[in-house]
MIVEXVEX-571047 format. One record per residue (C-alpha): x, y, z. Coordinates in steps of 0.1 Angstrom, whole numbers, padded with zeros to 4 digits. Example, Ala and Ser with C-alpha at 12.3 -4.5 7.8 and 13.67 -1.06 7.14 Angstrom:
<atoms>
<atom><xx>0123</xx><yy>-0045</yy><zz>0078</zz></atom>
<atom><xx>0137</xx><yy>-0011</yy><zz>0071</zz></atom>
</atoms>
This chain:
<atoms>
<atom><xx>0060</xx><yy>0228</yy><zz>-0253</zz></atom>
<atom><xx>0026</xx><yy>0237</yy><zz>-0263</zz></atom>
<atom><xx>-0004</xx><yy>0228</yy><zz>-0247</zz></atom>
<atom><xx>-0030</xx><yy>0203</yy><zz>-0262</zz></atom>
<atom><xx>-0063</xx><yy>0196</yy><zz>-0245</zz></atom>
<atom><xx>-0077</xx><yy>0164</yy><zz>-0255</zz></atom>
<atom><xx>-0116</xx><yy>0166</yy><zz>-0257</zz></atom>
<atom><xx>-0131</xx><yy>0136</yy><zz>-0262</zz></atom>
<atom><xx>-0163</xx><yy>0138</yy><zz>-0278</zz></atom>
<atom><xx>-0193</xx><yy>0115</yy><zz>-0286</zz></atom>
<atom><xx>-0213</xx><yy>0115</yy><zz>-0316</zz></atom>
<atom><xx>-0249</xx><yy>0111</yy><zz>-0309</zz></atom>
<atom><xx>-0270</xx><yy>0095</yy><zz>-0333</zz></atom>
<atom><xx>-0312</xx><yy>0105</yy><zz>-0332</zz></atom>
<atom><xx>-0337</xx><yy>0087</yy><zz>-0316</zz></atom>
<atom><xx>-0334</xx><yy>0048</yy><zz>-0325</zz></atom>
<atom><xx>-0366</xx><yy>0040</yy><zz>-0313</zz></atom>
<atom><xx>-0364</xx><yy>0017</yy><zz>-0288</zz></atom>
<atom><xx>-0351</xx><yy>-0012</yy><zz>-0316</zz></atom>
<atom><xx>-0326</xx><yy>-0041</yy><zz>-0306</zz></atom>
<atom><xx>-0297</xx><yy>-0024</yy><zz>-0327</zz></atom>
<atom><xx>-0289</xx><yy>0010</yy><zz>-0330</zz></atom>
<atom><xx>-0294</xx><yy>0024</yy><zz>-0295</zz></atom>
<atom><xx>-0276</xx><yy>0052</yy><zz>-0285</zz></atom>
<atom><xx>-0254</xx><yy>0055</yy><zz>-0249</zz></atom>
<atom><xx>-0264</xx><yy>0083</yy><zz>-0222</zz></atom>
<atom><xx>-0231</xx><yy>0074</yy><zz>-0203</zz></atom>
<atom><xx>-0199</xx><yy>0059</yy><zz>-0217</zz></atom>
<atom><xx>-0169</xx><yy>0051</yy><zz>-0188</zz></atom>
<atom><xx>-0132</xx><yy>0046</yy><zz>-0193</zz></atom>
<atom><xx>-0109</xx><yy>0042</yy><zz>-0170</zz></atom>
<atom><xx>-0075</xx><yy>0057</yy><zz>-0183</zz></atom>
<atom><xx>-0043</xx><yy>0058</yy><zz>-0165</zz></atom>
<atom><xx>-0015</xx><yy>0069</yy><zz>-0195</zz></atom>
<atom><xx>-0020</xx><yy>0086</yy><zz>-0224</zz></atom>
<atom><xx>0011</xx><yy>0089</yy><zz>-0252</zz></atom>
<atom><xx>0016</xx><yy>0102</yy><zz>-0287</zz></atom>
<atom><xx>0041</xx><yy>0093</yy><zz>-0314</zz></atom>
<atom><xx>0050</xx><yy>0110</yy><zz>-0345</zz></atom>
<atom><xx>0055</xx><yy>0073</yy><zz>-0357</zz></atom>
<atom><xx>0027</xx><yy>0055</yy><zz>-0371</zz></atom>
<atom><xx>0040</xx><yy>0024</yy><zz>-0357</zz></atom>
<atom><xx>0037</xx><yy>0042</yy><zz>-0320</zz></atom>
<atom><xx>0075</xx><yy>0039</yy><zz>-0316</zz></atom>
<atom><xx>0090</xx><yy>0062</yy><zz>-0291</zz></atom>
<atom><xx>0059</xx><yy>0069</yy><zz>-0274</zz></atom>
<atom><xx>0056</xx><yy>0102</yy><zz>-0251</zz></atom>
<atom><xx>0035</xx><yy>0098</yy><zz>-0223</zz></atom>
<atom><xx>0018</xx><yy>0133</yy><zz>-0219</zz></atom>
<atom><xx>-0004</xx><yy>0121</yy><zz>-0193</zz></atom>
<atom><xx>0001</xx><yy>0095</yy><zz>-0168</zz></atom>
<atom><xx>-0024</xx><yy>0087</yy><zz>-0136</zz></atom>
<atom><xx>-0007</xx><yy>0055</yy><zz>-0120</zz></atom>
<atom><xx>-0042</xx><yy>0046</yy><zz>-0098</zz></atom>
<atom><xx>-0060</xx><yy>0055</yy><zz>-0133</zz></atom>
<atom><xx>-0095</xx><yy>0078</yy><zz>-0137</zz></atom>
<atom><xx>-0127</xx><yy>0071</yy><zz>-0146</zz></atom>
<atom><xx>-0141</xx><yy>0095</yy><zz>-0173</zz></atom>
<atom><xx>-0177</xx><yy>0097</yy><zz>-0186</zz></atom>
<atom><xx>-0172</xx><yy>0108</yy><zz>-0222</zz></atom>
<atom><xx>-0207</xx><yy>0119</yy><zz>-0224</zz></atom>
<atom><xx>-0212</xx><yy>0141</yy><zz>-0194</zz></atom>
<atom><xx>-0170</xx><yy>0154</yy><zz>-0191</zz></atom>
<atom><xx>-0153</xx><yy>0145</yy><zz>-0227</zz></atom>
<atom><xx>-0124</xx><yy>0173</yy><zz>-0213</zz></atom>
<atom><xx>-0097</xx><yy>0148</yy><zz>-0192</zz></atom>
<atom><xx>-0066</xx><yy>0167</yy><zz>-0193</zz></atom>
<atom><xx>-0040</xx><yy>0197</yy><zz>-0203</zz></atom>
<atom><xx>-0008</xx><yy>0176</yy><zz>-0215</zz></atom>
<atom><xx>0021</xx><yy>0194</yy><zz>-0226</zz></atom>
<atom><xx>0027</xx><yy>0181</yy><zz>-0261</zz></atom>
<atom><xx>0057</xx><yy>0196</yy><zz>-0284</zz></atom>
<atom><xx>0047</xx><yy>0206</yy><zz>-0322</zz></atom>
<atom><xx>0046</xx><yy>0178</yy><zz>-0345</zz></atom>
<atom><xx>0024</xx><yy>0157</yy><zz>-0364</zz></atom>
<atom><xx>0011</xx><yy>0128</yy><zz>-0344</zz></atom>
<atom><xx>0003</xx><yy>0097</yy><zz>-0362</zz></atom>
<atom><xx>-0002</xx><yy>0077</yy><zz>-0337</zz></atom>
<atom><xx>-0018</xx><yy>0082</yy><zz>-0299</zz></atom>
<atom><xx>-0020</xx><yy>0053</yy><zz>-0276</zz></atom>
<atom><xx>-0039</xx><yy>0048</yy><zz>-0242</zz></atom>
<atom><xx>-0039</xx><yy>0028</yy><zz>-0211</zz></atom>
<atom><xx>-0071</xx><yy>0022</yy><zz>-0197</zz></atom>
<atom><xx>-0091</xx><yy>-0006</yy><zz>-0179</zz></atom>
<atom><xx>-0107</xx><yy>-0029</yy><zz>-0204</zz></atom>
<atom><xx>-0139</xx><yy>-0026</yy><zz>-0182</zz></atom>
<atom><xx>-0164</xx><yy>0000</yy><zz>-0198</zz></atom>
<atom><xx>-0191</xx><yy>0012</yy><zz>-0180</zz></atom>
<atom><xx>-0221</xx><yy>0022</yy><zz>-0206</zz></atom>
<atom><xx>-0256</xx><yy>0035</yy><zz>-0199</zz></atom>
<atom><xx>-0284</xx><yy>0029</yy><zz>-0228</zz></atom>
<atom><xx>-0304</xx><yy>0059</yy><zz>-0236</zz></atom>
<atom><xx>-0332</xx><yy>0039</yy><zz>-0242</zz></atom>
<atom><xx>-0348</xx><yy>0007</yy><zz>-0234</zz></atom>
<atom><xx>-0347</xx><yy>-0022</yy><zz>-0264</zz></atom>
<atom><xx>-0369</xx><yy>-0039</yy><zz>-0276</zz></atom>
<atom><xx>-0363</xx><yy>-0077</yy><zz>-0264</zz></atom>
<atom><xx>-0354</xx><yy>-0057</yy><zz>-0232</zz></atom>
<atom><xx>-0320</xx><yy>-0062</yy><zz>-0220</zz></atom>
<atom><xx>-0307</xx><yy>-0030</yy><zz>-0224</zz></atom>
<atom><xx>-0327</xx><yy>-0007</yy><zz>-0196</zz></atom>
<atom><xx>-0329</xx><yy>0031</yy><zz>-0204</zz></atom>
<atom><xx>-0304</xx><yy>0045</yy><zz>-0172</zz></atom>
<atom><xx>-0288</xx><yy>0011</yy><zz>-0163</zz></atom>
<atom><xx>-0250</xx><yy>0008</yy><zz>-0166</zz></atom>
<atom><xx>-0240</xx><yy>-0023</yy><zz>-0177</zz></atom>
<atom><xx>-0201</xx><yy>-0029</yy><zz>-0178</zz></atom>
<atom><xx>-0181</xx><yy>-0046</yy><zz>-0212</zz></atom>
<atom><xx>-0151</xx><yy>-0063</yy><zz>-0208</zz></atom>
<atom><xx>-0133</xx><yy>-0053</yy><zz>-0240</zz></atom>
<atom><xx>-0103</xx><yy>-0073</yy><zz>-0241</zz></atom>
<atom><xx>-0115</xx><yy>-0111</yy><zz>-0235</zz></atom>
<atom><xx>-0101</xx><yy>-0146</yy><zz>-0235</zz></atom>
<atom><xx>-0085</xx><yy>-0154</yy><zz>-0269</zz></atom>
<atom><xx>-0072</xx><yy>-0117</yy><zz>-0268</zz></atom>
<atom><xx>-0038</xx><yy>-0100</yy><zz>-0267</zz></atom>
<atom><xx>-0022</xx><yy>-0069</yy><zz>-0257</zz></atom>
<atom><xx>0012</xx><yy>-0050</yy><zz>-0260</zz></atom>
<atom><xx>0015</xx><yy>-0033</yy><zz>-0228</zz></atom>
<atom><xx>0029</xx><yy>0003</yy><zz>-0228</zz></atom>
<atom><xx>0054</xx><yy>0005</yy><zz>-0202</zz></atom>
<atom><xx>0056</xx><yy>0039</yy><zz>-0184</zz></atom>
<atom><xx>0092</xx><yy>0050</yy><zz>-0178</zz></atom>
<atom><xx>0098</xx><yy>0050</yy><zz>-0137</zz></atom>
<atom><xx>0118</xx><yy>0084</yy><zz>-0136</zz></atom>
<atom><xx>0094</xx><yy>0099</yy><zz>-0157</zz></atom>
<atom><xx>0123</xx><yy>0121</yy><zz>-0171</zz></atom>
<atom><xx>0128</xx><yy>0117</yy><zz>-0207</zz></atom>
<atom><xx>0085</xx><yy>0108</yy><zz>-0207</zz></atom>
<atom><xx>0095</xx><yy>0082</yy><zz>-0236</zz></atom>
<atom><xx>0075</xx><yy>0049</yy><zz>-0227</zz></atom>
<atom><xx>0084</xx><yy>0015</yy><zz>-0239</zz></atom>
<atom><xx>0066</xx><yy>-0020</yy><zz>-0243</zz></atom>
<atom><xx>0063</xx><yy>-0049</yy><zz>-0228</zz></atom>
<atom><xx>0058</xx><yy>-0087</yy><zz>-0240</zz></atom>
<atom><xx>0023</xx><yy>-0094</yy><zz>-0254</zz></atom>
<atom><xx>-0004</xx><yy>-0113</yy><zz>-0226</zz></atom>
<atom><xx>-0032</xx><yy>-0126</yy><zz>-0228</zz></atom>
<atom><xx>-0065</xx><yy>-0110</yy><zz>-0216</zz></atom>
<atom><xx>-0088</xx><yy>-0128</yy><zz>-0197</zz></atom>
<atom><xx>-0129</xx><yy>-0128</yy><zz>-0195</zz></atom>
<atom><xx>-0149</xx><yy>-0107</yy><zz>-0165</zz></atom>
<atom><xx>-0167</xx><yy>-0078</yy><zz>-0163</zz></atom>
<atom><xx>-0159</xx><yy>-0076</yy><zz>-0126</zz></atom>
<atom><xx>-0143</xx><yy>-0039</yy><zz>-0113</zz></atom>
<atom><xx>-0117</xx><yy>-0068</yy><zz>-0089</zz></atom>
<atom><xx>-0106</xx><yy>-0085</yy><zz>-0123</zz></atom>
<atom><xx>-0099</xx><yy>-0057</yy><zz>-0146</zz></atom>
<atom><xx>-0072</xx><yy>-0057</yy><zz>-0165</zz></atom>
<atom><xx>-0049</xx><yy>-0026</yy><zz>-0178</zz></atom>
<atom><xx>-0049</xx><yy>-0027</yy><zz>-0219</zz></atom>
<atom><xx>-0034</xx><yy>-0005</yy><zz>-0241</zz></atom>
<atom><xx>-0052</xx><yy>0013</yy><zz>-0269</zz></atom>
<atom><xx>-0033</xx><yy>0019</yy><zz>-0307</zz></atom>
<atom><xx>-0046</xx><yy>0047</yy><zz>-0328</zz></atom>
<atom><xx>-0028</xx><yy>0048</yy><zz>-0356</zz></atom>
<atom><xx>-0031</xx><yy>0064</yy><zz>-0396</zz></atom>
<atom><xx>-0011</xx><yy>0030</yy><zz>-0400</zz></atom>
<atom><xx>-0037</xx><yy>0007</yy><zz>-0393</zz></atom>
<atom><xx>-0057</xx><yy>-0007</yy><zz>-0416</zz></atom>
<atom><xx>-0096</xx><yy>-0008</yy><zz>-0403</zz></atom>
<atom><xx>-0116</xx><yy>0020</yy><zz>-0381</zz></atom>
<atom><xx>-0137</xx><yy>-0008</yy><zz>-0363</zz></atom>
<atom><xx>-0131</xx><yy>-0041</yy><zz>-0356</zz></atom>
<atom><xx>-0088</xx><yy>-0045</yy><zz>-0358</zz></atom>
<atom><xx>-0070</xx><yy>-0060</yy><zz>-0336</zz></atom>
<atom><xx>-0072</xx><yy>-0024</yy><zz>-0310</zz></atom>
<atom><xx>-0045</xx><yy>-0040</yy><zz>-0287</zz></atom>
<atom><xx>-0016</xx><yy>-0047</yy><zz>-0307</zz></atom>
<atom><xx>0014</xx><yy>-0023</yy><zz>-0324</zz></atom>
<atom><xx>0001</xx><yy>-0013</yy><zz>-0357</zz></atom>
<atom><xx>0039</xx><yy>-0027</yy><zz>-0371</zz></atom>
<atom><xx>0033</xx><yy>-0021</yy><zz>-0409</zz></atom>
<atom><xx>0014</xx><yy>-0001</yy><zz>-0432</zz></atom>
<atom><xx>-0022</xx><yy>-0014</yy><zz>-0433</zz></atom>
<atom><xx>-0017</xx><yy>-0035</yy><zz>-0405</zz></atom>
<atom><xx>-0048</xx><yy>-0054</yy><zz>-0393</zz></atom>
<atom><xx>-0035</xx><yy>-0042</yy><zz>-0355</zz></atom>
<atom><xx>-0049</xx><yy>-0009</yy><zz>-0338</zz></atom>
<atom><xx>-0075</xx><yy>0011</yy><zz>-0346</zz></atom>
<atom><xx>-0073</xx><yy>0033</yy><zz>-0375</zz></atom>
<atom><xx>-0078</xx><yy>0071</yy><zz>-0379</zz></atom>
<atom><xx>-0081</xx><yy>0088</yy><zz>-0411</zz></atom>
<atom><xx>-0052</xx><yy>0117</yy><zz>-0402</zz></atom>
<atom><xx>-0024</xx><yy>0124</yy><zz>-0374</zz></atom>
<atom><xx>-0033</xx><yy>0152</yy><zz>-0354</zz></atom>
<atom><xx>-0008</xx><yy>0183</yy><zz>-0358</zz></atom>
<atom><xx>0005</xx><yy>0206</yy><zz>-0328</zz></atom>
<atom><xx>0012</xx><yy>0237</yy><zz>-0342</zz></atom>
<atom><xx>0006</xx><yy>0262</yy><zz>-0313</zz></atom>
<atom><xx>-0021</xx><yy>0264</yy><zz>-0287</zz></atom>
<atom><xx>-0044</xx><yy>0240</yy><zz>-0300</zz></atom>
<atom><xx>-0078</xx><yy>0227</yy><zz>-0286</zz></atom>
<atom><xx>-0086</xx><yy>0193</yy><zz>-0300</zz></atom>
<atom><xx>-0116</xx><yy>0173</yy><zz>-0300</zz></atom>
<atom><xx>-0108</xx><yy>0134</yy><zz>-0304</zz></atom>
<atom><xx>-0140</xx><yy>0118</yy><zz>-0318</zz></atom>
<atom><xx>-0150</xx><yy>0090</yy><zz>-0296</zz></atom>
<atom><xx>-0181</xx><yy>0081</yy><zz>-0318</zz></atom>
<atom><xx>-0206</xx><yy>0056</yy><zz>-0301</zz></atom>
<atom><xx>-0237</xx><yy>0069</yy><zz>-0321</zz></atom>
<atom><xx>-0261</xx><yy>0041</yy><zz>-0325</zz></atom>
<atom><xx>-0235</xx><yy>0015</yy><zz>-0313</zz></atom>
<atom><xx>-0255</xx><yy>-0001</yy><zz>-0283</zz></atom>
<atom><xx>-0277</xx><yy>-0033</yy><zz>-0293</zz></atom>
<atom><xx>-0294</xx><yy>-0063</yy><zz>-0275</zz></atom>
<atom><xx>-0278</xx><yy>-0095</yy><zz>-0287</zz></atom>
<atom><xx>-0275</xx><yy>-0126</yy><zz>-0279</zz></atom>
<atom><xx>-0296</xx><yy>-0122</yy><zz>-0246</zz></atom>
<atom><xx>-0273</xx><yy>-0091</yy><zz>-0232</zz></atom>
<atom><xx>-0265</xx><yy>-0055</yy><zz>-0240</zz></atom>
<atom><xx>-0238</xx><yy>-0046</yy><zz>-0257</zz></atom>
<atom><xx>-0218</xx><yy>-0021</yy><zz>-0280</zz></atom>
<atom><xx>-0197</xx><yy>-0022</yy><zz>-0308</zz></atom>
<atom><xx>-0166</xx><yy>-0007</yy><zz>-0313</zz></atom>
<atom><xx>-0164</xx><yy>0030</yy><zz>-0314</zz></atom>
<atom><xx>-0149</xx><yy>0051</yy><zz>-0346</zz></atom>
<atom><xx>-0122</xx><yy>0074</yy><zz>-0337</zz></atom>
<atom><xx>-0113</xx><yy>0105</yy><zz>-0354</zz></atom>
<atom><xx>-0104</xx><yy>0147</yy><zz>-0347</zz></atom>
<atom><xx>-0116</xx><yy>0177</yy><zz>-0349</zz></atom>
<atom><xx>-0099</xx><yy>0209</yy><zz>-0341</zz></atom>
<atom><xx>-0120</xx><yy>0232</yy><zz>-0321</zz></atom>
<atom><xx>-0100</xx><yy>0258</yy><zz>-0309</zz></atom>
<atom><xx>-0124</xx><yy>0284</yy><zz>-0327</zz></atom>
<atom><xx>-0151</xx><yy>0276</yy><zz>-0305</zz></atom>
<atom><xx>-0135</xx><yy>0289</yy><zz>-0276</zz></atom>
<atom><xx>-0111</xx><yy>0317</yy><zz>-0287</zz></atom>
<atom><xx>-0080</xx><yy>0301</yy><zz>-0285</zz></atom>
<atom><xx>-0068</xx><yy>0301</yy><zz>-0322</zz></atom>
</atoms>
């Protein structure tokens, strides 16, 4: 087994000028309790290389390092996550119509009513660390912390569309319209440090009489130069 530190980082756009669209976060919160990677671009036969059953909250502005999993070489085509679909996200700036307040978290629910998600089940034993899913539910709408709900995340080369898929479903087929797409697997191939690109830059907007973000672009980079470890 080799170990893989997953850095999640977050591309930062430049100053947006305190517009209604294109405002960048200063804090971006998940809540993650599993993550799991298949060689399988359909996430079949996930691994869970990391598994918190009471979950963590991770700011992937101010801490984008969450973990030292133990993952075997191989090319990854798919990772998949299970977090909270309650993210906490802190404008940079303050808009111009003025609902989104320079320092004020305001939470997202990202997985509302007329939503669905395949849940990854982790394995009880924890033995073979091969997860399985569940039968699809269906979310429901609140941004309160008591009525979170646990997704799970698909990133997948198999998937058809960086933003805007459906991020909650098995990417089944070949440019399905399920998961969230990245443009290459990640490969294990010895001690490797690797940066997944949680890109929010500019993402934040005031519409429709709230703040909100759109949905981030994922991809990799390999930064085990910076430190040495190459």
């Amino acid at each position: 087994m080799k170990s893989l530190i997953l850095v999640f980082g977050i591309l930062i756009a430049g100053h947006s000028n305190a517009a209604d669209t294109g405002i960048n976060a200063s804090s971006t919160k998940l809540k993650i309790y599993t993550i799991a990677v298949s060689e399988n671009a359909d996430c079949s036969d996930p691994i869970i290389v990391m598994n918190n059953d009471a979950g963590e909250w991770f700011d992937f502005v101010a801490n984008p390092e969450i973990g030292n999993p133990n993952v075997a070489p191989g090319t990854y085509k798919c990772i998949v996550w299970r977090m909270s679909d309650i993210v906490k996200i802190t404008p940079a700036e303050t808009s111009t119509s003025g609902n989104c307040q320079a320092g004020v978290s305001f939470s997202l629910d990202v997985c509302g009513t007329g939503s669905s998600v395949t849940p990854l089940i982790v394995p009880a034993d924890r033995t073979d660390k091969i997860g399985s899913y569940g039968v699809a539910f269906s979310c429901t709408s609140s941004t309160a912390d008591a009525n979170a709900e646990i997704v799970t995340l698909f990133l997948s080369t198999q998937a058809a569309y960086f933003q805007n898929g459906d991020s909650f479903n098995l990417p089944t087929i070949d440019g399905s319209g399920n998961g969230i797409r990245i443009a290459s697997p990640f490969i294990v191939n010895g001690t490797k440090k690797v940066k997944l690109i949680f890109n929010t830059a500019g993402l934040v907007m005031d519409a429709s009489g709230s703040c909100q973000m759109n949905q981030p672009i994922f991809g990799f980079e390999d930064v085990s130069a910076d430190d040495g470890s190459q």
